[in-house]
N, C-alpha and C positions, 0 to 999 in steps of 0.2 A: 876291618873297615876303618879306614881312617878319613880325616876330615879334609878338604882344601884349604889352598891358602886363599883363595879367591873364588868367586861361582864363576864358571866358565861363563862369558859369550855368547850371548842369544844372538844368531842369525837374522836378518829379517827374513818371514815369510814370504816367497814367491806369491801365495793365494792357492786357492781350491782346485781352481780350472786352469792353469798355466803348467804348461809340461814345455823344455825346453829341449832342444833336438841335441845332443852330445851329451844331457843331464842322464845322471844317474839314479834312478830313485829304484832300492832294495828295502825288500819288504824285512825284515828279521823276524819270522815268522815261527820259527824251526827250532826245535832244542829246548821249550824252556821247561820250568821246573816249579814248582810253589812249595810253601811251604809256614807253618802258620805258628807263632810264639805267643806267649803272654802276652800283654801289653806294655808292661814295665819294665821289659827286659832292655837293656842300652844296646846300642846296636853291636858294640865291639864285643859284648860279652859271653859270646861264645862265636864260634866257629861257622858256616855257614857251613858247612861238610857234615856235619853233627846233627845238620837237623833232619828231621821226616819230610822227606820232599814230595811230592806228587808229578804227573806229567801235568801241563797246563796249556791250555793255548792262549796265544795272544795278539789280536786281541781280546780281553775276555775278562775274567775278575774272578774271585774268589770262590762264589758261590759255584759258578761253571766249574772249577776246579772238585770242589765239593759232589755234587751230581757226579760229572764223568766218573768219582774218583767210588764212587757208590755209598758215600758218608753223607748224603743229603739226597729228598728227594723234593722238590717243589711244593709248597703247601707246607709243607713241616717246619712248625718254627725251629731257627737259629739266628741268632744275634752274630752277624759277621761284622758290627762294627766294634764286639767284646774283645778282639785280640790282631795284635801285627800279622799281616802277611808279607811273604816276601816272594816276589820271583826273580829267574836267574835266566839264562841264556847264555852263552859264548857263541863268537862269531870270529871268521877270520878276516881280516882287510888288506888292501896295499897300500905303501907307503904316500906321502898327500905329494904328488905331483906337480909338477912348476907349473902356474897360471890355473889352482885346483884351490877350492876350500868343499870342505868335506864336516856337515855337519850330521849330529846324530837329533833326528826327528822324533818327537813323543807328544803325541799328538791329542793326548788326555789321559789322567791318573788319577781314579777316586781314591782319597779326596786328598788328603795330606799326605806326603808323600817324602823321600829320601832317593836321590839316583844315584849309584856307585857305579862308577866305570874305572876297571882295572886295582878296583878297591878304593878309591880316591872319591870321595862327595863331592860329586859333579852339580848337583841342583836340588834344591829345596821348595816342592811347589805345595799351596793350601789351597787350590782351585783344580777343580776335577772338569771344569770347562777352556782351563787355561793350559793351549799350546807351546810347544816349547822347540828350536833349534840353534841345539847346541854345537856350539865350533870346539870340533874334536881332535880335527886334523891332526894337529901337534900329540895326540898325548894316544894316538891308535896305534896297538903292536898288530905283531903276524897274528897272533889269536889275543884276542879280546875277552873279558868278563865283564857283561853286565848285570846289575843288581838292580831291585827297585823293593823299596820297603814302604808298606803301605801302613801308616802307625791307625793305630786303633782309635776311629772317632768316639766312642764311647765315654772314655776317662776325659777324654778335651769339651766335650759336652755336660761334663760335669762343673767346668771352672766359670764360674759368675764373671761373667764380660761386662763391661760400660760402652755406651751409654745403658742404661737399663730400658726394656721394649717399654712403650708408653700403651700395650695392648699384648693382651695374652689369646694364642688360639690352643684347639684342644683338638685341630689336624694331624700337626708335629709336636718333638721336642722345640720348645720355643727359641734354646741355644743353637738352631739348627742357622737362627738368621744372619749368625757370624759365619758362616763358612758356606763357599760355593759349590754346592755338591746337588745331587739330586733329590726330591724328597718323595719321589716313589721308591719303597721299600721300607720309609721311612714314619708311613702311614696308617696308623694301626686300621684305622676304618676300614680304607678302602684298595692298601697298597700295603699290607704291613709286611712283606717281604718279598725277596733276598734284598739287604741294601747292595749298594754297587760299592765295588771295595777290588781295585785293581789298575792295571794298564787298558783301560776298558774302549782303549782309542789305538791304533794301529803303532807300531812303535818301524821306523826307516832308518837306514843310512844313505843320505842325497850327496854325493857328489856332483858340484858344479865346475864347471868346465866352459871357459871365454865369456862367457858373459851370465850375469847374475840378474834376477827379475825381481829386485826386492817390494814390488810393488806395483799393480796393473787393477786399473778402473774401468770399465764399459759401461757408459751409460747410453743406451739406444730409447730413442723417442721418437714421435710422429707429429712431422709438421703439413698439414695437410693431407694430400694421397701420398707424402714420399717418408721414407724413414731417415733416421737421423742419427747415426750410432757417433758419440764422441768418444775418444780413450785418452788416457793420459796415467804414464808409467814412469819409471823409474829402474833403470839401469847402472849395474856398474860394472865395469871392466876388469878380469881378472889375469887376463893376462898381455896385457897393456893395448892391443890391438883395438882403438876406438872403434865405434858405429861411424862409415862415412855417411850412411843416410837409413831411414827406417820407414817404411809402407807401410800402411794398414790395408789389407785385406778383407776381404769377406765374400764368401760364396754360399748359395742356398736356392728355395725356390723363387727367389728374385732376378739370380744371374750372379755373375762374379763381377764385383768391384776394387776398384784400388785406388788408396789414397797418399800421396805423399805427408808424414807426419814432421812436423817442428824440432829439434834435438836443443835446449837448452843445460849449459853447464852448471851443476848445483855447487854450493862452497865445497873447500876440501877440508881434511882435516886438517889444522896448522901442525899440529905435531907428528905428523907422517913427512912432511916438505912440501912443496909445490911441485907437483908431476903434468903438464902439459904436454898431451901430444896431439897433434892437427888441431888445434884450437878449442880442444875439448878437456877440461879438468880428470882427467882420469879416476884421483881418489875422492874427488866429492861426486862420481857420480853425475847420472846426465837424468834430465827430464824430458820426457819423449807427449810431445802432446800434439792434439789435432780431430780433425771430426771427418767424416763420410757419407755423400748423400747418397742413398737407394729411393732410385725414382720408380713409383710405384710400389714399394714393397711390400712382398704379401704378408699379411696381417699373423700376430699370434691369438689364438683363441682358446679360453676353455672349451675341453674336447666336448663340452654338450651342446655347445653353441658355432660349433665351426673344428678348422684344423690350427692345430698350435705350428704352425709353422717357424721354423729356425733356423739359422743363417752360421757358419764356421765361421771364426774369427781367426786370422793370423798376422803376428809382424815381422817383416821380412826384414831383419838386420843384415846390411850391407858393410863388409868393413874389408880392411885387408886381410887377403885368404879367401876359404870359403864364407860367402853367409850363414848366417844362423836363423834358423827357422821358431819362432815362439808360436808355441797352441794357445790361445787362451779361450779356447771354449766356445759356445754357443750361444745366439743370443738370439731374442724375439724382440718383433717390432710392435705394438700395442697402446690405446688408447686408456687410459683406468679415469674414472671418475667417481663419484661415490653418492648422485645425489642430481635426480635431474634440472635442477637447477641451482645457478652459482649461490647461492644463499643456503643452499644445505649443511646443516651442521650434523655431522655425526653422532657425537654427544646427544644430540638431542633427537634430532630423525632416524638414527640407526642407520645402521649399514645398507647401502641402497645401492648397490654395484652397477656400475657400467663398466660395459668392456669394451671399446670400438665403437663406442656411442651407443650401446643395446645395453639394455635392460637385464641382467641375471639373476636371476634366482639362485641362489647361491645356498649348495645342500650339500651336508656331508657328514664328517666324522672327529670328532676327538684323535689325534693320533697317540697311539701308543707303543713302545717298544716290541718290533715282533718278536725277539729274545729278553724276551725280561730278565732272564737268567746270565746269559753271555754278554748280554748285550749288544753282539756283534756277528748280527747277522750276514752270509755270503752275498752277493749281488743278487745270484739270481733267486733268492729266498725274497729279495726285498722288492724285487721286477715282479715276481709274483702278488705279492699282497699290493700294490700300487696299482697293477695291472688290475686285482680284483677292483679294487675301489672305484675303477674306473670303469668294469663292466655294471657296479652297481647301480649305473648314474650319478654317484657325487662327482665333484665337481671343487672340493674345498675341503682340505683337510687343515685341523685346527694343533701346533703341537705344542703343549701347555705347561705353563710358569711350574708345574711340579713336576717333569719331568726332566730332558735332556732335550741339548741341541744334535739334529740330527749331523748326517755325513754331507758330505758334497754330491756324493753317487744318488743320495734323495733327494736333493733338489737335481740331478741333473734330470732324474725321470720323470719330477714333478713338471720339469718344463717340455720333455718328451713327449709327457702323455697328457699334458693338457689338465692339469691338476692344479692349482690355486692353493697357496700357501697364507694361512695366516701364524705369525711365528709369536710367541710369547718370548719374549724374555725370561730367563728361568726364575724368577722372584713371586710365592705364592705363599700370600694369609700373614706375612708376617711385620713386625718392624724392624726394617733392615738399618743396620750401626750408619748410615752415609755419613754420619759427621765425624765418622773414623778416617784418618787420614789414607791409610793404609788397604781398608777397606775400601773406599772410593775410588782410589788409583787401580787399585784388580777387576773394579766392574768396569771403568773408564774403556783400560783393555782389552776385558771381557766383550763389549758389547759396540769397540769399534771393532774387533774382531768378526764378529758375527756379522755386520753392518758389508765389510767388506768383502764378506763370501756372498754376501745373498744379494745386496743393491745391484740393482741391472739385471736381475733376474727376472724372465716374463710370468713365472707363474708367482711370486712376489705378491700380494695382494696387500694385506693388514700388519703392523707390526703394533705390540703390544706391550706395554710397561709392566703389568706382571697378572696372576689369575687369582682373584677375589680379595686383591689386599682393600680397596674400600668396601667392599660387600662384608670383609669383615669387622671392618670399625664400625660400619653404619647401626649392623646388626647387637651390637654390643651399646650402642647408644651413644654413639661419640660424633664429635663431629666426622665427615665423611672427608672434609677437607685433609683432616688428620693423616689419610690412606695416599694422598698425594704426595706431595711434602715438594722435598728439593728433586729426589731422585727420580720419580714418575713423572713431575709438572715441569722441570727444568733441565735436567740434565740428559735423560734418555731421550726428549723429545729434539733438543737440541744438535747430538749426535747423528741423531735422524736425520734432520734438515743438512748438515755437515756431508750426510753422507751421499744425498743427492738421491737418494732411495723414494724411488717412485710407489709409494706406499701410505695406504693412511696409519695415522699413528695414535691408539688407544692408550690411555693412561692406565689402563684399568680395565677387565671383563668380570663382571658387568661395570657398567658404568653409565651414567646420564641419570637429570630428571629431577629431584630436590631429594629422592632418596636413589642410590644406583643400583636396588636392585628391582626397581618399578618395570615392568616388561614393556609400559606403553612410551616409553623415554629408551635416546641411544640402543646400547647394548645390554640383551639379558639373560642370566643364565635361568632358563625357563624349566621349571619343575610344578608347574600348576597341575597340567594330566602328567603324572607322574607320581617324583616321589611326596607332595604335599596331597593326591588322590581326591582332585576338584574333577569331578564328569569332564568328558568330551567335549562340549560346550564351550569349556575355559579357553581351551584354545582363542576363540574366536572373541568372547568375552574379553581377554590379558591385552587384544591389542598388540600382541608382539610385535615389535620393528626388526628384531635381530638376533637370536637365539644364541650366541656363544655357546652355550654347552645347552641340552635338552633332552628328556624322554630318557632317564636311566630305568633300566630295567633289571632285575635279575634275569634271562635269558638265557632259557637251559639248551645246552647243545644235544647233540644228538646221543644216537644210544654207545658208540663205539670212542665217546668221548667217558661217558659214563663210566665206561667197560675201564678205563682207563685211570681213570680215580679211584674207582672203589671194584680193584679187580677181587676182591678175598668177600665181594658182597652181592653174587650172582642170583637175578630176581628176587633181591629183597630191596627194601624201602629206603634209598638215597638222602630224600631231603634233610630228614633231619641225623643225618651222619656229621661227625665231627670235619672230616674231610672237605665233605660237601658245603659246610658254613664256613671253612676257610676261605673259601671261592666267595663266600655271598657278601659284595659292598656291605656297608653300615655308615650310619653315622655316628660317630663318638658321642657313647651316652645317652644315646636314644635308644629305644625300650622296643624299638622294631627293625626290622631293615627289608632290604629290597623283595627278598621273596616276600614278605605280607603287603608292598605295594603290587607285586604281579600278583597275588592274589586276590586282590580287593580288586583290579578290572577283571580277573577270572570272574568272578562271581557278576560285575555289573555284566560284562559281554552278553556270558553264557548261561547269567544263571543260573548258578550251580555253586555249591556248599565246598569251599576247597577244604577245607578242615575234613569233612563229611568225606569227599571224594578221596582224598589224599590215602582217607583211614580204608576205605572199601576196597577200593580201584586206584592205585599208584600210577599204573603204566595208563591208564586216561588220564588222570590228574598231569601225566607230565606230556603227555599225546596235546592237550588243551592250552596245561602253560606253554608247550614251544609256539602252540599260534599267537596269542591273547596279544603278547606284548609288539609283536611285529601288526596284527590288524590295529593296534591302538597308535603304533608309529604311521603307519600309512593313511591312517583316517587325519592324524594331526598335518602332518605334508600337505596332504589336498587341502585342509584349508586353508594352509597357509600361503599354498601356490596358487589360491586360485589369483585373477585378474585382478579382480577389488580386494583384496589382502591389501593392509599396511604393509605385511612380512616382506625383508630384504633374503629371508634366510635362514635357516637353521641348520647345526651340526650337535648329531647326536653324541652322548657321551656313554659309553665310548668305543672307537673300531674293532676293538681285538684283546681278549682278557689277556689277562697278565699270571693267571694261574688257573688251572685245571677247576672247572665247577662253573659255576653257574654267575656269571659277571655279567660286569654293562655292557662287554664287546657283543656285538652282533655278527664276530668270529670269533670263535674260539682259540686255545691257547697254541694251538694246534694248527691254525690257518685256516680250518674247517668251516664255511660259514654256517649260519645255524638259519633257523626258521624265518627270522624276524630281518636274516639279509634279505630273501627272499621276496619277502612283502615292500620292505624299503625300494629293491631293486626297480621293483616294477613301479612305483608311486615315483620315482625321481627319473623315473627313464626321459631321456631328451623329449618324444614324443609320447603321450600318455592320457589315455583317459579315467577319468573317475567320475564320483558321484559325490554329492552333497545335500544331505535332505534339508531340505530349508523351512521346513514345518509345513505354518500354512502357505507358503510361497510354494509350496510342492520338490521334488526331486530334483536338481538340474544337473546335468552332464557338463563335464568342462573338459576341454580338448585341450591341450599343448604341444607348439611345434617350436623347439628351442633350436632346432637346426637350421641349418644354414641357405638349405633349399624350399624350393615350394611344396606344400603337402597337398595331395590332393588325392582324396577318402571319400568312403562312406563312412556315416556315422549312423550307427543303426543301433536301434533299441528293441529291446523285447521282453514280455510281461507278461509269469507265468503263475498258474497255482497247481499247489500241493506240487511243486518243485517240477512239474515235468509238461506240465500242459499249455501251451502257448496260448494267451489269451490276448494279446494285442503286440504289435508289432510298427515300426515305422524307422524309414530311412532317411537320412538327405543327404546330398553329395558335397560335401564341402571342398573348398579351395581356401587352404593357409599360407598365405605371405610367409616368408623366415621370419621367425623369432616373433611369431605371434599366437595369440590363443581367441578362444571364443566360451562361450557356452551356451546351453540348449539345454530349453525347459522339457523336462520329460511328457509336460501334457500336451505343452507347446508342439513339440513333433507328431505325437498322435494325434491331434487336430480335435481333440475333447477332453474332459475331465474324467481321472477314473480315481482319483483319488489316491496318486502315487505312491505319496510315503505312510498310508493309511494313517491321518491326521485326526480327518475330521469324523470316523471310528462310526460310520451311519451304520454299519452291521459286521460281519464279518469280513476279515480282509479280501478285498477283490483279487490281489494277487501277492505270493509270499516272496515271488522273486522279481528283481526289474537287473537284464543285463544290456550292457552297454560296451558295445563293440564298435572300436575303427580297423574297419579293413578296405581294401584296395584290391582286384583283379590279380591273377599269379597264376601261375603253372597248377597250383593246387588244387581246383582252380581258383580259389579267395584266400588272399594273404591274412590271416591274422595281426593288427599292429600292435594293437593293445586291448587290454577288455578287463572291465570294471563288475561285480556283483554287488547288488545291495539289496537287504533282506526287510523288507517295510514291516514283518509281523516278526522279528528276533531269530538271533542264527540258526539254523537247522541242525543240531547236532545229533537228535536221534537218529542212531544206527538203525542200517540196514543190512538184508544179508544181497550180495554183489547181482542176484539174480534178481532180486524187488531192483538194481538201481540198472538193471542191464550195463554193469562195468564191466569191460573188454580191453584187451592187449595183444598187440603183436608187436613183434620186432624184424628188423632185417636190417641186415649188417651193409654197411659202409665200404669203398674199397680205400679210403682214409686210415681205418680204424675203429673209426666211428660206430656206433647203434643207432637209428633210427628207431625212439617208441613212437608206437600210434594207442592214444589211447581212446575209447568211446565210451558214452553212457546214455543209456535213456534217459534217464532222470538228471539230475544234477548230481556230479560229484564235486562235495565241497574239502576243500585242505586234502588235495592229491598229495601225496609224499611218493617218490621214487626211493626204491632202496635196492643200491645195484653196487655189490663190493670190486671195489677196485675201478671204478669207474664213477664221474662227477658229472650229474645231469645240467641241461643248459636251463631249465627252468622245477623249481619244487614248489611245494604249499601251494598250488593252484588247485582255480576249482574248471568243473567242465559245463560249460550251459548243456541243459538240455537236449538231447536229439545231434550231440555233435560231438568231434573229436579233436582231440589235442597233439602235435608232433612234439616231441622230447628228443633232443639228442643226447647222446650220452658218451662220452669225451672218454677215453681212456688213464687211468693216471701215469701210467707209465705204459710206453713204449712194448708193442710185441700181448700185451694182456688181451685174452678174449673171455668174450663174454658168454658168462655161465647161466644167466638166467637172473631174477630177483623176484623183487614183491612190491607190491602198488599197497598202499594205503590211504585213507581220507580218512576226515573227521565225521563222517555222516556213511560208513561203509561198517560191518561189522566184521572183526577178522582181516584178514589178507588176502590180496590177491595175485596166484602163481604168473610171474610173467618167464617164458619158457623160453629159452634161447631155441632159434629159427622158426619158431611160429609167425605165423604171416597176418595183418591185419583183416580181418573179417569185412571192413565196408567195402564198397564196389569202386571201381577207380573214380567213376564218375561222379562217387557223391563229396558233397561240401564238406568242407573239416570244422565249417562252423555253424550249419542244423541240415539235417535229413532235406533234403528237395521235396521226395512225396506229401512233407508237411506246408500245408498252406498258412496263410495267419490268418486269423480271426480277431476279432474284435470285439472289448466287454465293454459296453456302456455300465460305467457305476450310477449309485443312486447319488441324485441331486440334492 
């Protein structure tokens, strides 16, 4: 390997979404190789033929290399930042054509890095978020070698940097805050591995051909009822043939428009000569700007509150010859405000969203890597999990200053599917060098990079200056000012405004209030019912305005996740394996961690001895933990969605673990969602009802109709004891405007007192169950919409055997695929579980009121699978229940799927 005399030629980047029609973009995907050295070794000093190669893909990194190669398994430590890796590839090219530049793409490399092409040190990058395209043209044979050596952060983190932090945290290594890399993996607590250590970003060879796009802006807004998409690009001519004129386009569900756009000549280079043709500069490049009205344009929405509608963008270069065709992507037309009146401050009132002049509640998730390993997941891997988050009900996914900036293809589905983006800037807990000269210019780039992918984006929401850097000075005792400085207060907020990015912009999460991590001020990362285990209550007590991160759980996945971890430990005792505590969050140097906060609401929920249970009964112990933590997220939701809430919102932390066990994701590592999606699902659903005991103010039902049409329901209640017996009953027909809510006192609808959430305790409880259902007319013949349980004398979790609960099942098959379950009970069956292999049910962890039945679909996972049969479980069932592939549902067509008809209501007058 030898060195250059010069670094190649950095390209300008076209952008994210600009594909140009005669462009060549080749993936180098194929062939490559790794392979791993000391750390001290010089790069010339041995051979690259010499060394122990592996196959490797890329994109991908070190540790994926490790795995596939069967020298690592997930969970198991290894320090991949103790030693150089290097990977290889050859490729073949053709020579660079006249009116051709031809650059070689590498589109991110953790962290520090070495690029050899053809043996020759092409580029030196120390940012794993910094892009690169290089002009290779000149120096490409018939067959190519390329190299990429990834030197060992390790021994570089050992070298004392200046300025020295004015703040230590005990997240990371604290020399992590010289280098732009990621610091999941890097996190003993709660990410302590694999670090990212590779080409962990797609590596191309782009051939351009007549014209070059070295730069394209979209900013679409809404002036009244019309939309308002402005562009302005930057072209330049390669093979001398100017633009005689350039359109803007656009078509969607608005209709197709076109707009004629402006061509202005930028300088040229003086030491190239002066090249004029038709009155256009050729080597300085043209400036293409202009705007386009769509009269009427249909709006973009979050998918819980409407359609995200989106509009193709293209510009039609006209010049001598054929035109040229420019894609640049998709774009929504959309309202954002933050704050029902202009006097709103974020900082201080919290995030309070409007979208289109409505009001949203704004609920969701922490995003996480769905390959923590690779890091480089396929498309339709990432279409999936997107697509999950969006059958969950969120609405807002958060992706955070510890981790990495995603792809293009995730925000293009975040604007797809109607998903709301809040981005951090990747800077988290530490004090970053800015007044390094060298450092400052890499974030500069860094972060008008990022700026220029995402601005003009509809699903674009929040951007972010980094995650808990004041929450960490505060907590340390320092000024919080400290946490700001130049790079948060001045320079990223600046860049922002620069960039024209329709976005609010946070210095900081948390943030606001005289301290910023106060929940009743701006933005807070909220762990009151959680990991600080303040009752249910606090919710409502803290005041939240805006949850940034909330509700961490240890959240155990199912049993075939299990299976999966500790397969050499069949029916024995998980929790306290060494495996298994891999997986379990912590905090650095605290004396507990997340499983003793899921335990601690085990015990308040359920009442019950986890210590006691865990030792007797393991497989209840973890029957109970997979509910506990998803009824504690769902109870916190409803109050924070109700009407009179302060809350703007909340996103839990966090979507999807990062290693096999028992993590904050409420999917596993696996994609699998676990119990606690389940319960979320149904609490954030667009339309939803729940329950809220309000003491002595009595029970109340709160409805939500976040959709875009009008709702019009019954809302029916009904109050039962000893789980099965209907003791009072009552309906009303409501009519919901879009994107409004109501509530209804439980006593209120029965038209007397019965002493709802048994408060006021005059004798034994008058009833153990109150359910609350919104349904509507259907073929069924009553549609189920949503439906709420609340237990006013504590959860029912003594078991029964399935003949005391009259629990029944039938199935019959689909001509989709599909299974239809029907399930029935007499009694209540509480935390229904479906357990059906090979097959992903549309709804689990429900319960069934009394006297009625529940349809389940049950989705195929793949294509051509039929169904064998399974097992029904609940948490108030004792044992299993056979569900029999082609047995047929037992009730009669005619009855209700939501209680018996032959059953009338009755009604308990309580004591006064």
């Amino acid at each position: 390997m030898t060195r250059s005399a010069e670094r190649l030629r950095d390209l300008p980047a076209s952008g994210a979404r600009v594909r140009v029609d005669g462009h060549e973009l080749r993936a180098l995907s194929a062939g490559w190789q790794a392979a791993r050295t000391a750390a001290d070794l010089p790069a010339g000093a041995a051979s690259l033929d010499t060394l122990g190669w592996s196959p490797a893909r890329v994109p991908g990194t070190a540790a994926g290399v490790a795995r596939d190669a069967g020298l690592w398994r997930p969970g198991e430590p290894h320090d991949f930042d103790a030693e150089d890796w290097w990977f290889r590839t050859s490729f073949e090219a053709e020579p660079l054509a006249p009116g051709e530049e031809v650059g070689l793409r590498l589109d991110g490399i953790a962290t520090v890095a070495e690029v050899y092409l053809n043996g020759e040190l092409v580029l030196e990058s120390t940012s794993m978020f910094a892009p690169h395209i290089l002009d290779v043209g000149e120096r490409l044979k018939d067959v190519n070698e390329l190299a990429i050596r990834c030197l060992a952060l390790g021994p570089l983190l050992r070298v004392r940097r200046r300025p020295r932090a004015r703040w230590r945290t005990r997240l990371v290594e604290g020399n992590l805050r010289g280098f732009r890399t990621m610091l999941l993996g890097r996190a003993p607590g709660f990410a302590p591995g694999p670090a990212a250590v590779g080409p962990w970003r797609a590596v191309h060879l782009e051939r351009r051909r007549g014209i070059a796009v070295d730069g394209l802006a979209l900013r679409p807004r809404v002036e009244g009822d019309d939309g308002v998409l402005s562009v302005s690009a930057r072209l330049r001519v390669l093979d001398g043939a100017s633009p005689v004129s350039v359109e803007l386009e656009l078509e969607g569900p608005s209709g197709a428009h076109r707009a004629p756009l402006t061509l202005n000549a930028l300088p040229g280079d003086p030491s190239s000569g002066i090249d004029v043709r038709g009155g256009i500069d050729v080597h300085g490049g043209i400036e293409v700007h202009g705007h386009l009205i769509v009269p009427g344009a249909a709006r973009w929405w979050p998918h819980t509150h409407g359609d995200p509608h989106l509009h193709e963008v293209r510009l039609l270069v006209r010049r001598a010859g054929a035109p040229l065709l420019v894609h640049a992507g998709r774009v929504g037309f959309r309202e954002l405000a933050f704050g029902a009146d202009a006097g709103h401050v974020v900082e201080r009132d919290g995030l309070d969203l409007h979208v289109n002049g409505v009001r949203v509640f704004a609920r969701g998730a922490v995003w996480t890597p769905i390959d923590s390993v690779g890091l480089a997941p396929p498309e339709p891997a990432l279409r999936d999990a997107l697509e999950r988050v969006r059958e969950g009900g969120m609405n807002m996914l958060r992706l955070p200053g510890t981790g990495a900036y995603e792809t293009g293809v995730f925000h293009d589905l975040c604007d797809e599917l109607g998903i709301l983006v809040w981005q951090d800037f990747m800077f988290a807990n530490l004090d970053y060098p800015i007044a390094d000269e060298a450092f400052r210019a890499a974030v500069e780039r860094e972060a008008t990079g990022v700026l220029e992918d995402l601005a003009g984006r509809p699903s674009l929401a929040v951007l972010c200056g980094n995650s808990e850097v004041e929450q960490q000075v505060a907590m340390l005792g320092l000024d919080p000012a400290l946490g700001r400085g130049e790079l948060f207060g001045e320079l990223l907020p600046s860049l922002v405004k620069q960039s024209g990015a329709d976005a609010a912009y946070l210095p900081s999460a948390p943030c606001g209030g005289e301290l910023p991590f106060r929940p009743d001020r701006g933005v807070a990362n909220y762990y009151g019912v959680g990991g600080y285990r303040r009752p249910l209550e606090d919710a409502r007590r803290a005041e939240v305005r805006f949850a940034s991160e909330c509700l961490a759980f240890a959240n155990v996945p199912d049993e075939a996740a299990l299976a999966e971890l500790l397969p050499d430990l069949p029916g024995g005792v998980p929790v306290h394996h060494p495996r298994w505590k891999a997986g379990v969050p912590r905090d650095v140097g605290s004396g507990w961690d997340f499983d003793d906060v899921r335990d601690h609401y085990l015990q308040l929920l359920f009442g019950v001895d986890p210590a006691e249970l865990r030792s007797v009964e393991h497989e209840r112990y973890l029957e109970l933990s997979r509910a506990v933590s998803g009824e504690v997220m769902a109870e916190v939701f409803g109050e924070w969605r109700r009407s009179r809430s302060p809350c703007g919102g909340g996103l839990v932390l966090w979507l999807r673990d990062l290693l096999p066990g028992a993590g904050w994701g409420v999917i596993d590592h696996r994609g699998e969602p676990k119990v606690a999606y389940h319960h979320l699902r149904r609490a954030l659903a667009p339309v939803a009802v729940w329950m809220i005991d309000e003491g002595l103010g009595g029970v109340v039902a709160h409805v939500a109709n976040d959709r875009p049409t009008p709702l019009s329901a019954r809302l029916r209640v009904a109050l039962y004891r000893d789980l099965e017996h209907r003791v009072g009953e009552a309906q009303e027909t409501i009519e919901l405007a879009p994107h409004e809510a109501l509530e209804r006192n439980v006593e209120t609808l029965l038209g007397h007192f019965v002493d709802a959430g048994w408060t006021y305790r005059f004798g034994p409880p008058p009833q153990d169950l109150i359910v609350a259902s919104l349904e509507r007319d259907g073929p069924s013949p009553t549609e189920l919409i949503s439906q709420a349980v609340w237990f006013p004398a504590g959860r029912p979790i003594a078991r029964a055997h399935r003949a005391q609960l009259g629990l029944e099942a039938g199935v019959r098959a689909l001509p989709d695929g599909t299974v239809s379950l029907s399930i029935g009970s007499r009694r209540l069956a509480y935390g229904v579980r479906v357990h059906a292999s090979g097959f992903l049910a549309s709804d689990d962890a429900f319960s069934i009121e009394p006297g009625s039945r529940r349809e389940v679909l049950l989705r195929p996972r793949e294509a051509g699978v039929r169904f064998a049969g399974g097992t029904l479980s609940a948490l108030n069932l004792d044992g299993l229940l056979p569900v029999v592939a082609g047995e047929s549902p037992t009730r009669r067509r005619d009855e209700s799927p939501t209680r018996r008809r032959d059953e009338s209501p009755t009604r308990h007058r309580g004591r006064g």
